[in-house]
C-alpha positions as CSV (number, residue, x, y, z in Angstrom):
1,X,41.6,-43.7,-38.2
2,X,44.9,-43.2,-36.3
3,X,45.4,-46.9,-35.4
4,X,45.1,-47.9,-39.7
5,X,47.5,-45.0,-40.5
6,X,50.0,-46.8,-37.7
7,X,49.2,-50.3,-38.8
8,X,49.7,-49.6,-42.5
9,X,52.6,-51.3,-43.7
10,X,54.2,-48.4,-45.3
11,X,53.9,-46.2,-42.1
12,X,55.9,-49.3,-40.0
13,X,58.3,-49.7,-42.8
14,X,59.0,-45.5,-43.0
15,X,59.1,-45.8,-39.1
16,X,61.5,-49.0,-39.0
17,X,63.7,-47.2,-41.4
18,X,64.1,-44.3,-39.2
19,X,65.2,-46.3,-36.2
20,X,67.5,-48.5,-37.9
21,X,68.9,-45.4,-39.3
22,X,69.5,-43.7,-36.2
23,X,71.0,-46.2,-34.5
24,X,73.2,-47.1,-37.8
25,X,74.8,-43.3,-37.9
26,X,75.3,-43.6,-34.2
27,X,77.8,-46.9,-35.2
28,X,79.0,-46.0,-38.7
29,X,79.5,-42.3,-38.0
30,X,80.1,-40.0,-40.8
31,X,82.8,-37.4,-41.0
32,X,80.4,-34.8,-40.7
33,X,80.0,-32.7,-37.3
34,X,76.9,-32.5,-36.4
35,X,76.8,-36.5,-36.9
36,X,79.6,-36.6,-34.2
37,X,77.7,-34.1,-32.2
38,X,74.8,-36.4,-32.2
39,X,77.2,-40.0,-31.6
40,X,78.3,-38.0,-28.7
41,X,75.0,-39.1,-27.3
42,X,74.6,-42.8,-28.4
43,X,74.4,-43.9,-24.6
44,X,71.0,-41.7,-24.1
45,X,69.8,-42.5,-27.5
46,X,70.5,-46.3,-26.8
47,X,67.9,-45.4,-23.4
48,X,65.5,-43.8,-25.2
49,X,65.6,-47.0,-28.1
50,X,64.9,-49.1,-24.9
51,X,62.1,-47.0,-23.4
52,X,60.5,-46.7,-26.9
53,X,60.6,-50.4,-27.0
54,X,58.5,-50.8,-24.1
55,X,56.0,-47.4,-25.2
56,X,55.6,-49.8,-28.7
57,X,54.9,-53.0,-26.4
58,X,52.2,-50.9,-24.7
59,X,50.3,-50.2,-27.8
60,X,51.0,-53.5,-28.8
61,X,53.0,-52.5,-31.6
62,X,55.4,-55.7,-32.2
63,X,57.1,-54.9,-35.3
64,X,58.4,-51.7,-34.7
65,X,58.8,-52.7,-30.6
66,X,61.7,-55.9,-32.2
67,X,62.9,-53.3,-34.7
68,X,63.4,-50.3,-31.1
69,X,64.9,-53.8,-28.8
70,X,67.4,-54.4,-31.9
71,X,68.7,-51.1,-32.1
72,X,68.8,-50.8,-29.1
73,X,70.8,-54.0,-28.4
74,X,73.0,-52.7,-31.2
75,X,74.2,-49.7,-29.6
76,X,74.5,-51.6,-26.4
77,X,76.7,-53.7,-28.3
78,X,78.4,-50.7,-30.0
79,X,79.1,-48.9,-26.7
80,X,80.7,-52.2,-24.8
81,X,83.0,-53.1,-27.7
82,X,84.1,-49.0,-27.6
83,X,85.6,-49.5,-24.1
84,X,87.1,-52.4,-22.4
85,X,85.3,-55.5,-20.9
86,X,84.1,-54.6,-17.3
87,X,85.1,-58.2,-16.2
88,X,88.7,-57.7,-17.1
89,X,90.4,-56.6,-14.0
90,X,87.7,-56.7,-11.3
91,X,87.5,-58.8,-8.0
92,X,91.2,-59.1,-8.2
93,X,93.1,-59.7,-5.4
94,X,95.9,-57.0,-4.8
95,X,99.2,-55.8,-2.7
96,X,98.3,-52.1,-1.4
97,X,101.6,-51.4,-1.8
98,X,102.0,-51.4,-5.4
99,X,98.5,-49.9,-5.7
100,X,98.5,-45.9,-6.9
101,X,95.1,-44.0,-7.0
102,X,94.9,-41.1,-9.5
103,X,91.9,-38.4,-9.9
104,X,91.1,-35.5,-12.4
105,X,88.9,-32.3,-12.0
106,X,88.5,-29.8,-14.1
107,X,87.5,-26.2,-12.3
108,X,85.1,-25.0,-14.7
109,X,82.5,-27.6,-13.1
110,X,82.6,-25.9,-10.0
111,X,83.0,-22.3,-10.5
112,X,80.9,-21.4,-7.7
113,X,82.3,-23.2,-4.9
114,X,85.8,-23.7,-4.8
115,X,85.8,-24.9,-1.3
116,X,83.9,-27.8,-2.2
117,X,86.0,-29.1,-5.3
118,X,89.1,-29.1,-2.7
119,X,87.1,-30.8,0.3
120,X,86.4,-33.3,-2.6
121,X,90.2,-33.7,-3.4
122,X,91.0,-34.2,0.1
123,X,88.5,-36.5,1.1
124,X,89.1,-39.1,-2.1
125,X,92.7,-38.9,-0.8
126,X,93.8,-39.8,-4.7
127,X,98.2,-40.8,-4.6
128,X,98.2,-38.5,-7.8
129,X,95.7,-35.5,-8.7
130,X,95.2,-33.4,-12.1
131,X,93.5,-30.1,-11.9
132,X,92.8,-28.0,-15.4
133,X,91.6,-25.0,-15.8
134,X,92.6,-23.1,-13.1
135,X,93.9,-19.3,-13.1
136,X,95.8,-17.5,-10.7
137,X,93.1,-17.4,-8.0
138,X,92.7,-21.0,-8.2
139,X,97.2,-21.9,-8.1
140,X,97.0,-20.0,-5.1
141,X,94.1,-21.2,-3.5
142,X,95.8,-25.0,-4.2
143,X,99.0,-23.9,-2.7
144,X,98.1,-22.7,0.4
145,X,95.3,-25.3,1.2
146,X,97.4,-28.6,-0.5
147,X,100.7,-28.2,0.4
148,X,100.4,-30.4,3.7
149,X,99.1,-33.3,1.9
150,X,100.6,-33.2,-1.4
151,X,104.1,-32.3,-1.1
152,X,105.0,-32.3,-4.8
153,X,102.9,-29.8,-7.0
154,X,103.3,-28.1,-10.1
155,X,101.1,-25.3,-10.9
156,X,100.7,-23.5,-14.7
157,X,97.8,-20.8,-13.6
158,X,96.2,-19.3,-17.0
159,X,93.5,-16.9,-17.1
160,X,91.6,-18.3,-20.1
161,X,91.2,-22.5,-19.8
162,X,94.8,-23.7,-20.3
163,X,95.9,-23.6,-16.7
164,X,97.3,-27.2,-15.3
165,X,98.2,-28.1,-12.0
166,X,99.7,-31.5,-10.8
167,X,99.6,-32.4,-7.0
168,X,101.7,-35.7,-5.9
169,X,102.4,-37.1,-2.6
170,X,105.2,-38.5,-4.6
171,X,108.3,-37.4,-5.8
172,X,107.7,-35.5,-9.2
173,X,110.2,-36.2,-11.9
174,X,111.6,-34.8,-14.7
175,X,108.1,-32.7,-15.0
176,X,108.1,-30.2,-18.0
177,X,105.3,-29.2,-20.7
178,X,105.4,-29.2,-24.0
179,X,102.7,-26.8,-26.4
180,X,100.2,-27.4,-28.6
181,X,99.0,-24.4,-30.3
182,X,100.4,-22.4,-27.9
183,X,98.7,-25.0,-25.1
184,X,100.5,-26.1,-22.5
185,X,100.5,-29.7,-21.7
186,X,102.0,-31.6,-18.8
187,X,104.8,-34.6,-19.1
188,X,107.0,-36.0,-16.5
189,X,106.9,-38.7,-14.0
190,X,106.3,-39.9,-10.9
191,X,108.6,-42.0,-8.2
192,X,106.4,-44.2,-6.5
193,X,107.4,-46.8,-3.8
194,X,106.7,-49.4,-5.9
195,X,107.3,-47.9,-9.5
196,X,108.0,-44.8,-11.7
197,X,105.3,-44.1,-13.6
198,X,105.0,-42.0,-16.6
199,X,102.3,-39.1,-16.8
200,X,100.9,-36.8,-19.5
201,X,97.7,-34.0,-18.8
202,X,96.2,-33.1,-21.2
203,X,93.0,-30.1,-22.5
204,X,91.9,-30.9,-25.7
205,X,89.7,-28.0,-27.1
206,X,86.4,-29.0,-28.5
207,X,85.4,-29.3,-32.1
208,X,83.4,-27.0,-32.8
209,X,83.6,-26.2,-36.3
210,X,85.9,-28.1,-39.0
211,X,89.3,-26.3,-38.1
212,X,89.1,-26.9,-34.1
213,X,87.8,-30.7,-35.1
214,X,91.0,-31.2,-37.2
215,X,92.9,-29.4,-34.2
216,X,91.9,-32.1,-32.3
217,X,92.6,-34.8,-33.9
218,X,96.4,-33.6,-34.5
219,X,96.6,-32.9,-30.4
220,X,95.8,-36.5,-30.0
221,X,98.2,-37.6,-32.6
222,X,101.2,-35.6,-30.7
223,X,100.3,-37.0,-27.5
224,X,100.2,-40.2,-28.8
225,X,103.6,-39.9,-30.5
226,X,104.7,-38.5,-26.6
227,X,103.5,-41.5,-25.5
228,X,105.3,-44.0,-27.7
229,X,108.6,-42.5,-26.2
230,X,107.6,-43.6,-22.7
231,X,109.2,-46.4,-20.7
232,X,106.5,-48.0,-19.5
233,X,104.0,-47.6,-17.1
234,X,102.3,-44.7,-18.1
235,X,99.2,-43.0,-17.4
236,X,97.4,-40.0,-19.5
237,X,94.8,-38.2,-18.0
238,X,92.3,-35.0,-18.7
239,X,89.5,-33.1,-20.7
240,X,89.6,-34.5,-23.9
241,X,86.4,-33.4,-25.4
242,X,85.5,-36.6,-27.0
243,X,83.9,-39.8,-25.8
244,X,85.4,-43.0,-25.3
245,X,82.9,-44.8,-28.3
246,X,84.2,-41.9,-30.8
247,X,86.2,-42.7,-33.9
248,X,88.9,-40.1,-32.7
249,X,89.6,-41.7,-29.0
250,X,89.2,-45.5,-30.7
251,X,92.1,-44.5,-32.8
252,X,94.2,-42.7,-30.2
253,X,93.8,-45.2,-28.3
254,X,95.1,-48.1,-30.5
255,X,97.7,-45.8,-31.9
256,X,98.9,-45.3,-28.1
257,X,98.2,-48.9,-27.1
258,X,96.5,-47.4,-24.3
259,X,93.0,-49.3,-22.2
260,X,90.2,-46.9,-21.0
261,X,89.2,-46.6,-17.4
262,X,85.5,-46.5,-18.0
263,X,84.3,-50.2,-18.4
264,X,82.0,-51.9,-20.5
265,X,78.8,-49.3,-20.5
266,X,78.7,-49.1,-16.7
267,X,77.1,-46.0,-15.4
268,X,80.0,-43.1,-15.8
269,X,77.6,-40.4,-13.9
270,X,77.5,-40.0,-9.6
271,X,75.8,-42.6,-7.7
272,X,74.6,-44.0,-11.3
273,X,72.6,-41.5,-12.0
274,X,72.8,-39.9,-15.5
275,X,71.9,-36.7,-16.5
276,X,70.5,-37.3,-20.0
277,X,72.5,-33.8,-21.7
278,X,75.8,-35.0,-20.2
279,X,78.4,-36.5,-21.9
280,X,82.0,-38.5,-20.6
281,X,84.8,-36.0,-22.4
282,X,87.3,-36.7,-19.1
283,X,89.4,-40.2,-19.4
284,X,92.5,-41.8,-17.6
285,X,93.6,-43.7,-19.9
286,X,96.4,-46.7,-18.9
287,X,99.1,-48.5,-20.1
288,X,98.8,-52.0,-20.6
289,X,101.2,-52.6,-17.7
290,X,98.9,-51.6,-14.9
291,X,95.0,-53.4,-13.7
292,X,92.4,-50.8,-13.5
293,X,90.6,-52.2,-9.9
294,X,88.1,-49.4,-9.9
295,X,86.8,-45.9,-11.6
296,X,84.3,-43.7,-10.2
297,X,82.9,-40.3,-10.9
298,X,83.0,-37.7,-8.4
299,X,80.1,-35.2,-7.3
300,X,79.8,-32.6,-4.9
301,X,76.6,-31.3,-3.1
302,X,76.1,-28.5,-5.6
303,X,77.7,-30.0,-8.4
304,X,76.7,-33.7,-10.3
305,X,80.2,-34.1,-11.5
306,X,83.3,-32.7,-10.5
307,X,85.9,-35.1,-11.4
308,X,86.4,-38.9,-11.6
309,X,89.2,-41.0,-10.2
310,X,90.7,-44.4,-10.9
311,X,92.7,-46.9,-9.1
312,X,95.7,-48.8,-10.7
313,X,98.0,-51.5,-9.7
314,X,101.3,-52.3,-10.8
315,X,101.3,-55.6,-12.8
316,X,104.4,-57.5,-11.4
317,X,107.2,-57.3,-14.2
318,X,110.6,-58.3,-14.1
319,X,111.2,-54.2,-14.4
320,X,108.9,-53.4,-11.6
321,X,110.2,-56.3,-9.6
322,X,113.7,-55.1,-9.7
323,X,112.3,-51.4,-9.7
324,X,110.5,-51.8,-6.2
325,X,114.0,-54.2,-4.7
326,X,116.1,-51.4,-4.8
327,X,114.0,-48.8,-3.6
């Protein structure tokens, strides 16, 4: 009885139509917020397509195991042409001297262990680190463990999620912050042997209801008018609360002419491992006059993801050229 009811042609077309579906308002989103909510997740719901594929191909269900494998290859497609090709900039030979590395970590992923998130900083050793909400506790914790291996630091403790802190083992220049909804953000830049470079962190508040979703969006449109007064290279960096595949990122992103750090659909979770509720809301995102050469996720013993951390080289320019003569 139960194998007529799934072979009848009106059960595999009702079922067909629900995958295609699916996969269709994880591509052509519509400007409604629990579709977002549910895009957020297109790189587990492209996983489970896959799986189900093979589940179909089991029962020997061939129809609906093509229709799973094409929306699945669909998203796959989707998620790749979101972020930029993972061939781009890899196996690339490079100068380590105009080579800066740059890592983000948010506190409220590590709560519980402070000790660990700054063993973490200090053994990835980044040139350039970005630390959000942090509160008084955390500012002083920073400065009194930091201080003899980043030099420069800037530190905006808050006691609600708002707090920034920038630790350099470069020069900081010209650093200052400018609000957003009475939310401090951090611009300024950095003098690096080779380069200055250009920064902005960033904490985008998540949409969680029609007003903070239009906040949002008009955060990313003032950082991306910031940007479009840098000098390039320039880097932006932070919680951002929205996924590199989403319609808002894609559009701050060409607005700002900026390239993602994440490539192609590689695995943005420690040691490849994904956990399947977890979603990539913190970016670096790049100017177009610096190579991305690598981009990991970081994770603690007691904590699956603490931060992530990219590393950049200067693309040879008759600026930087003359730049990195006279320094």
């Amino acid at each position: 009885m139960i194998p007529k009811a799934i072979n009848s042609p009106i059960f595999q077309f009702g079922i067909s139509f629900v995958l295609i579906l699916g996969a269709a308002l994880c591509i052509y989103t519509p400007s409604y917020l629990y579709f977002k909510w549910a895009a957020n997740y297109a790189n587990q719901i492209m996983f489970s397509y896959l799986f189900l594929g093979f589940a179909l191909m089991f029962l020997k269900q061939s129809r609906l195991m093509f229709t799973s494998f094409a929306c699945c290859a669909a998203l796959c497609f989707h998620l790749n042409n979101s972020v930029d090709s993972p061939f781009t900039d890899s196996n690339i030979k490079t100068n380590q001297n105009n080579v800066i590395s740059v890592a983000h970590f948010s506190t409220s992923k590590s709560v519980e262990s402070i000790s660990e998130t700054i063993e973490l900083i200090k053994s990835h050793n980044a040139d350039l680190v970005s630390i959000q909400e942090i509160d008084h506790l955390w500012a002083a914790e920073l400065s009194a463990c930091m201080i003899e291996f980043y030099p420069s630091m800037i530190m905006i403790p808050d006691t609600g999620f708002c707090g920034l802190a920038l630790l350099s083992k470069y020069p900081l220049e010209s650093i200052d912050t400018f609000h957003f909804n009475n939310k401090p953000n951090l611009i300024g830049k950095v003098s690096t042997p080779y380069s200055k470079i250009n920064l902005i962190s960033s904490h985008t508040l998540p949409a969680k209801d029609k007003t903070s979703y239009n906040q949002l969006v008009s955060h990313l449109n003032v950082l991306s008018d910031k940007i479009k007064e840098f000098d390039a290279p320039y880097i932006t960096l932070g919680e951002y609360n929205a996924v590199s595949w989403s319609y808002e990122i894609k559009e701050f992103r060409n607005s700002s002419g900026l390239k993602d750090s994440r490539k192609g659909i590689s695995p943005t979770f420690p040691s490849g491992q994904m956990d399947f509720m977890e979603i990539p809301v913190d970016h670096i995102f790049y100017s177009n006059h610096l190579r991305c050469l690598d981009f990991e996720t970081l994770d603690g013993k007691e904590t699956s993801h603490l931060g992530i951390m990219g590393i950049y080289e200067f693309k040879p320019t008759p600026k930087t050229l003359n730049v990195s003569k006279t320094i």
